[in-house]
C-alpha positions as CSV (number, residue, x, y, z in Angstrom):
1,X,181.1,-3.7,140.3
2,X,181.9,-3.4,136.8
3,X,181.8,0.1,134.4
4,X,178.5,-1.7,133.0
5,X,176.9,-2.1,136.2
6,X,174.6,-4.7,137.5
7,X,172.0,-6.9,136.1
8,X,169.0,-6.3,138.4
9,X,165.0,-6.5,137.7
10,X,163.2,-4.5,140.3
11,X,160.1,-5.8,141.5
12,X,157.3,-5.2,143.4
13,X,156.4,-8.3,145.3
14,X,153.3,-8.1,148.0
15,X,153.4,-5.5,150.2
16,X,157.1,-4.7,149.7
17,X,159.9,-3.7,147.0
18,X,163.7,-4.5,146.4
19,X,166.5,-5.7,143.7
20,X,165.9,-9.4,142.2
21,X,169.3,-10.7,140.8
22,X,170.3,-13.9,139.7
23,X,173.5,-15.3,142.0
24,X,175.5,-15.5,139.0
25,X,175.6,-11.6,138.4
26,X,176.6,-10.9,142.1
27,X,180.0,-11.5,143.7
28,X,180.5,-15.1,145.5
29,X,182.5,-13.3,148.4
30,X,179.6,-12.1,150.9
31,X,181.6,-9.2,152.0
32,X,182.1,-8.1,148.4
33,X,178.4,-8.9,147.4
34,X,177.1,-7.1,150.6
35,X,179.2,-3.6,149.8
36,X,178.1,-3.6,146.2
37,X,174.2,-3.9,147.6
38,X,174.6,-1.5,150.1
39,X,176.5,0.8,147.2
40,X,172.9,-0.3,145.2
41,X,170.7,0.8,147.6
42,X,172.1,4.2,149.5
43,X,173.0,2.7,152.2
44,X,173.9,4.2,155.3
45,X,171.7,7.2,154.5
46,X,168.2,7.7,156.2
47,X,167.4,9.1,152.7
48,X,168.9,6.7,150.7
49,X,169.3,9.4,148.1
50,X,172.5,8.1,146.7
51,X,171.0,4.4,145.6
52,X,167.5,2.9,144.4
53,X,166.4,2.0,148.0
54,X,163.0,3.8,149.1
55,X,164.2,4.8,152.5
56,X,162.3,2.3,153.9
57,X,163.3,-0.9,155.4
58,X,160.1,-2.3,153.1
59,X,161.4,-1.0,149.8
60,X,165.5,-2.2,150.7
61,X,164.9,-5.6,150.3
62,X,166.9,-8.1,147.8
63,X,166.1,-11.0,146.5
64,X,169.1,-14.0,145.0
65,X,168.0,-16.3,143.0
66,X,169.2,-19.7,141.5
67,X,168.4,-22.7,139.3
68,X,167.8,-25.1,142.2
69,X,169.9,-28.3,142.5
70,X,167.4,-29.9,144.5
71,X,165.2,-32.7,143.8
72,X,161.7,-31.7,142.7
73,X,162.6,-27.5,143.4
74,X,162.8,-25.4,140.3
75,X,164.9,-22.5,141.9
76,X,167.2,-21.3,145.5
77,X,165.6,-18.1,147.0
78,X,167.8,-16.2,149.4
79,X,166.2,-12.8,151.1
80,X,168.4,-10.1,152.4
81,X,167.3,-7.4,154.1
82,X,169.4,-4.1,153.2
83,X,169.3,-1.5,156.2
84,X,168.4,2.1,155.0
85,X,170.9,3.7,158.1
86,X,173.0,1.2,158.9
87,X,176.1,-0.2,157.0
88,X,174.0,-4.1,157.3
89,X,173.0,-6.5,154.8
90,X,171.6,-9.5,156.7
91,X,169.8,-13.1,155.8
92,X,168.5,-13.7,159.6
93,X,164.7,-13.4,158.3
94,X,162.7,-14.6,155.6
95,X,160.4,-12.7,153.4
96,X,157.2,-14.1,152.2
97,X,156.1,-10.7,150.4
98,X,159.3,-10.9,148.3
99,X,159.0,-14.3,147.7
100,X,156.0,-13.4,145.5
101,X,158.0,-11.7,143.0
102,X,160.7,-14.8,143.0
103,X,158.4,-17.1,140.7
104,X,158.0,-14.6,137.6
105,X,161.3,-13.4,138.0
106,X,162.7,-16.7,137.8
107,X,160.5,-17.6,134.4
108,X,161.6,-13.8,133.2
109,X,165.0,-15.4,133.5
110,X,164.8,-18.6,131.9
111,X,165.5,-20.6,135.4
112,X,162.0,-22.4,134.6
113,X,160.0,-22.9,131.7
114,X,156.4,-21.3,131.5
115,X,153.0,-23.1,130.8
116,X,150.0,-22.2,129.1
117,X,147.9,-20.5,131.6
118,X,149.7,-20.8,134.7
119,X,152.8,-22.1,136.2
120,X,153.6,-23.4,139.5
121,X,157.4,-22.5,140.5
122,X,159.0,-24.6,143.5
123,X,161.2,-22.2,145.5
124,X,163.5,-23.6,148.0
125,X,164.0,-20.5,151.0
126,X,167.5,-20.8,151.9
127,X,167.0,-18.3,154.5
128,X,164.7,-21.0,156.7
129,X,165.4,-24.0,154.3
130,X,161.6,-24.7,153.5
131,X,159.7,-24.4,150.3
132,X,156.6,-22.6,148.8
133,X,155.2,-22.9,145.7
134,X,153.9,-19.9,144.1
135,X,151.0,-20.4,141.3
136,X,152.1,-17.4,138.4
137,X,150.2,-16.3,135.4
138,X,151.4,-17.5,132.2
139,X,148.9,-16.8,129.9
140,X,150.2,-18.1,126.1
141,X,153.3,-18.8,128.0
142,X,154.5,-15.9,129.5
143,X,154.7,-13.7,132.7
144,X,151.4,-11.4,132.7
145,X,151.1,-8.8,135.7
146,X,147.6,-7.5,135.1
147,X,144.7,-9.2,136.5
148,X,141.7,-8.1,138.9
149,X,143.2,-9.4,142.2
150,X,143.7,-7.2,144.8
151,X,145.6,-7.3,148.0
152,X,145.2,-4.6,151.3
153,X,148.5,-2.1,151.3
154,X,148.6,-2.1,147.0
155,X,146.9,0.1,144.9
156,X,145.4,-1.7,141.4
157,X,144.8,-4.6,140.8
158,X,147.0,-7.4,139.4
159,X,146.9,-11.1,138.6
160,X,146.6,-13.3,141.5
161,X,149.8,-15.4,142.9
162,X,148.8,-18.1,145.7
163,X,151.6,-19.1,147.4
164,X,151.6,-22.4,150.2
165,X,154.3,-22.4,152.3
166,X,155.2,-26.4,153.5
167,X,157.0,-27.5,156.9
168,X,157.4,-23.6,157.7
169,X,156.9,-24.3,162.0
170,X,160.3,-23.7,163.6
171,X,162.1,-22.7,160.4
172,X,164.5,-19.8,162.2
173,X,163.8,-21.0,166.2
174,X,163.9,-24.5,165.6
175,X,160.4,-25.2,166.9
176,X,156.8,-23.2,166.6
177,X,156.8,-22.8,170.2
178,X,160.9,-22.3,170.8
179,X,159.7,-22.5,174.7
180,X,157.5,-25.2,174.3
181,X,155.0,-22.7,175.4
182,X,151.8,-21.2,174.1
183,X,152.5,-18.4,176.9
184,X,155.5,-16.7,178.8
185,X,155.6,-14.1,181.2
186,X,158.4,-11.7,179.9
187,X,159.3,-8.6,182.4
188,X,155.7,-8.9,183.7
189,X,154.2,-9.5,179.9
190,X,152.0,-12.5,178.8
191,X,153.6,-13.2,175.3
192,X,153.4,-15.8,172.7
193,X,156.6,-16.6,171.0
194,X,156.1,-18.5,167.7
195,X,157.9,-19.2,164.8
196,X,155.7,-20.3,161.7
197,X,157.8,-18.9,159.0
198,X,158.9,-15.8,160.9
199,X,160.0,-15.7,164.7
200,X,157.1,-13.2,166.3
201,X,156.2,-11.8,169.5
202,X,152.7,-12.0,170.2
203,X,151.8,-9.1,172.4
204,X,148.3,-8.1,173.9
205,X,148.0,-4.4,172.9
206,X,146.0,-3.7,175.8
207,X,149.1,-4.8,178.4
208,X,150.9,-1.7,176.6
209,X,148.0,0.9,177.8
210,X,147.1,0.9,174.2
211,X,144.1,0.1,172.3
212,X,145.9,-1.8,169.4
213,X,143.8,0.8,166.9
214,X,146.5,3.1,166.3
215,X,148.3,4.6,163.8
216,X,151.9,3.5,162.9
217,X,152.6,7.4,163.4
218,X,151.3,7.5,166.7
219,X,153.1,4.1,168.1
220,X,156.3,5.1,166.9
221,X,156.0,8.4,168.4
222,X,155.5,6.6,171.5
223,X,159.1,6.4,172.9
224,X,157.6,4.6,175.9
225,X,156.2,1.7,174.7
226,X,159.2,1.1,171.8
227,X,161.7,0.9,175.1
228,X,159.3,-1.7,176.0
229,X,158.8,-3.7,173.2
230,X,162.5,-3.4,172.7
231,X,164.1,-4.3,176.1
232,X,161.6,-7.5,175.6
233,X,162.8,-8.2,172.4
234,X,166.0,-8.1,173.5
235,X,165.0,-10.8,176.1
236,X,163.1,-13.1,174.2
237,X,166.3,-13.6,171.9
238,X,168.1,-16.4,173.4
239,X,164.7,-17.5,174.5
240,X,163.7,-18.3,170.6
241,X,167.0,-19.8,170.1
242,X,167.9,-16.7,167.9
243,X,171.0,-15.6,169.9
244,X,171.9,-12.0,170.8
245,X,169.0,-9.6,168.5
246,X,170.5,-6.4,169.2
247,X,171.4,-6.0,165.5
248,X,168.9,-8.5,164.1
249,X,166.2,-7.6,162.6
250,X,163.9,-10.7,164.2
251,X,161.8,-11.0,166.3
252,X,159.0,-9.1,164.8
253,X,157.1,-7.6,167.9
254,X,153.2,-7.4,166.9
255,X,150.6,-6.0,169.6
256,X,147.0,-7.7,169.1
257,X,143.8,-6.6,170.0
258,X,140.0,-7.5,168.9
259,X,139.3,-7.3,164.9
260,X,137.7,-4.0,164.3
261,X,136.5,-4.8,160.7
262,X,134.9,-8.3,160.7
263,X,138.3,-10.3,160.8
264,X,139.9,-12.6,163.2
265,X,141.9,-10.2,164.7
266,X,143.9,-7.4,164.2
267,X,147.5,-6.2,164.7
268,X,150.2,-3.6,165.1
269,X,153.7,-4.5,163.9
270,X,157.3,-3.8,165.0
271,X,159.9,-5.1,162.4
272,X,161.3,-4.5,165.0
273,X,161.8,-0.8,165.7
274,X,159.5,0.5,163.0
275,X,155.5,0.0,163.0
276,X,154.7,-1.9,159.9
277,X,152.0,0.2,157.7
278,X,150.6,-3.7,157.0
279,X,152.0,-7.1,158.0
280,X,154.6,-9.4,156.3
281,X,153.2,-12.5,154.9
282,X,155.3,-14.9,157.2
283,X,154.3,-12.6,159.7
284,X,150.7,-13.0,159.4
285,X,151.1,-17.2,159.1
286,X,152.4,-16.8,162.6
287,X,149.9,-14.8,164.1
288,X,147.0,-17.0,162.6
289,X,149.0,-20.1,164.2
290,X,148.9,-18.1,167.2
291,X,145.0,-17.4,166.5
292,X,144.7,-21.5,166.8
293,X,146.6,-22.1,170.3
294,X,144.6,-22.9,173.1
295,X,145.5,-20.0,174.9
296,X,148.0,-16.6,174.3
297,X,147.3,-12.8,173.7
298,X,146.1,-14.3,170.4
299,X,143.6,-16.5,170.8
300,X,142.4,-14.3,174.0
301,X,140.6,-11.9,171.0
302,X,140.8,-14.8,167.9
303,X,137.8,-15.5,165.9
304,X,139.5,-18.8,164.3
305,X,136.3,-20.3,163.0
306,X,136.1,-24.1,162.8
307,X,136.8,-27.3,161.0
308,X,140.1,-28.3,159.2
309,X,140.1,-25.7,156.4
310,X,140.4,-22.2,158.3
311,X,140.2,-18.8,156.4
312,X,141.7,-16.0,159.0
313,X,141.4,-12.2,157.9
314,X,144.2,-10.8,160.0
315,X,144.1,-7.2,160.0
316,X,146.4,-4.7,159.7
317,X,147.0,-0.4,159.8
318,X,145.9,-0.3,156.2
319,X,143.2,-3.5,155.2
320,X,143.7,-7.3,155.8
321,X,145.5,-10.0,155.2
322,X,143.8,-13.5,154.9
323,X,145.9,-17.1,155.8
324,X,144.2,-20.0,154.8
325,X,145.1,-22.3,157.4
326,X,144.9,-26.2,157.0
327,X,144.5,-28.3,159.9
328,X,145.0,-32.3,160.5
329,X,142.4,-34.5,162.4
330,X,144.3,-33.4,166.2
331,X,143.7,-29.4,165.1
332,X,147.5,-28.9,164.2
333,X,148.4,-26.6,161.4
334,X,149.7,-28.6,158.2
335,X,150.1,-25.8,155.9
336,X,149.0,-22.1,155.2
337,X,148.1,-20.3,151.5
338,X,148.2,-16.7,150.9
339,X,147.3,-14.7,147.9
340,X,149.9,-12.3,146.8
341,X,150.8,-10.2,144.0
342,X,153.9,-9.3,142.1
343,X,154.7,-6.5,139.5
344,X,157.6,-6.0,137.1
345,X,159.0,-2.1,137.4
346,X,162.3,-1.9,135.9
347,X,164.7,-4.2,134.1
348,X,168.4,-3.3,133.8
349,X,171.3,-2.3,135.3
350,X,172.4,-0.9,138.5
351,X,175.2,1.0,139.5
């Protein structure tokens, strides 16, 4: 880190916030770049009070991005995921609520050129090598932030992203069903494990002696039922072809239960030792795939609707989050959409 510090634009993107920096300002030795974002950040501090991190493991995110050397991708996206108490910077997930600030940021920067009206950005996710295409506002040719699109977890409004997500199944476990399974019994636990975009755990709340309705505050002041979820999680690992998770921040661990507001079902998110206040967007594309097996936790509350176009309100501690889910003519899922939306805070330099 130089005495001028570090180029860095912080964004808002979805439901979470972090650092967006192109590769070129960070250092090319990991360990080097992974000291100067944990210096960035705060981090170890539960506080963070000693970096721009919000003490949250939503707002200690990062984003890298490139000019993509790949044929028919404008730009590279890699996601790391800063921890607020621990001395760990690591690239085992994805994140689809970051990835909605990666398209403006990379026309902010000159990586790709902007249309009149709106401009679709090709991102290449190195973190599960698949791509999305994000759909920004460029109205006159540039990045604009306001609109009247809102999303559940944001205040405002702001101009609406979609983003579709191609060939996400199996990106981290190699398959959507690692198992082969649309169930396993794990310590006595019917569980779906899935990976469409992000490796989940799909848990019926109602095994855990909970309703599925409560607050984050009141499940994560259930020591109980996080020594659960945990010693499962810790199971599953191998069993999703992700290793030893001990320090690894997949598998999410999301408890289910019956919509209470009109959607296809709602949800209660460990990622993985804290309870989500929404859902990640990768996240929520794995439940709704869940939503379509033939049989799970999931689909034992799902209202999935029908035909080959599928719109799935997944619900979450603070409002919804809809997947629109595209089927082929057997009923398998060929891609999913989200709406997102992205805003600009700071521009500058970091120290």
């Amino acid at each position: 880190m130089s005495d001028t510090g570090t180029r860095v634009m912080w964004m808002r993107g979805g439901t979470s916030k972090g650092g967006y920096f192109l590769a070129e300002d960070l250092p090319t030795n990991i360990a080097e770049r992974d000291a100067l974002l944990l210096r960035i950040m705060g981090s170890p501090d539960p506080r963070q009070i000693d970096g721009m991190g919000g003490a949250n493991p939503l707002t200690s995110k990062v984003a890298i991005v490139k000019k993509s050397a790949r044929q028919g991708v404008d730009v590279d996206y890699l996601f790391l995921q800063v921890f607020v108490d621990k001395p760990v910077v690591t690239d085992q997930q994805n994140c689809g609520n970051i990835l909605a600030g990666v398209g403006p940021f990379a026309i902010e920067r000159g990586l790709v050129e902007a249309q009149d009206g709106t401009t679709d950005v090709r991102i290449f996710m190195e973190n599960t090598e698949q791509i999305a295409t994000a759909s920004v506002a460029t109205p006159a040719g540039r990045v604009t932030y306001d609109g009247v699109a809102r999303i559940d977890g944001v205040p405002g409004t702001s101009a609406a992203m979609p983003i579709v997500f191609e060939d996400t199944a199996g990106s981290s476990c190699g398959a959507l069903l690692p198992t082969g399974n649309a169930v396993d019994i794990v310590h006595g636990v019917p569980v779906t494990l899935i990976d469409n975009g992000m490796p989940c755990v799909i848990l019926d709340a109602a095994d855990f002696g909970i309703s599925g309705q409560e607050t984050p505050a009141e499940l994560e002041a259930n020591e109980t039922l996080k020594a659960r979820l945990e010693h499962i999680r810790l199971t599953v690992g191998p069993m999703m072809n992700l290793g030893d998770v001990a320090k690894s921040s997949v598998p999410k661990m999301t408890l289910v239960s019956a919509a209470a507001n009109g959607g296809a079902i709602s949800t209660r998110s460990f990622i993985p030792h804290r309870c989500h206040d929404a859902i990640g967007v990768l996240a929520a594309v794995s439940v709704a795939s869940a939503c379509l097996l033939p049989e799970g936790p999931a689909r034992k509350y799902a209202v999935a609707g029908e035909g080959r176009a599928r719109s799935m309100s997944v619900e979450h501690p603070t409002g919804e989050f809809t997947v629109i889910a595209t089927l082929d003519e057997a009923g398998a899922l060929v891609s999913a959409g989200v709406l997102r939306t992205a805003r600009k805070l700071m521009d500058g330099q970091a120290y």
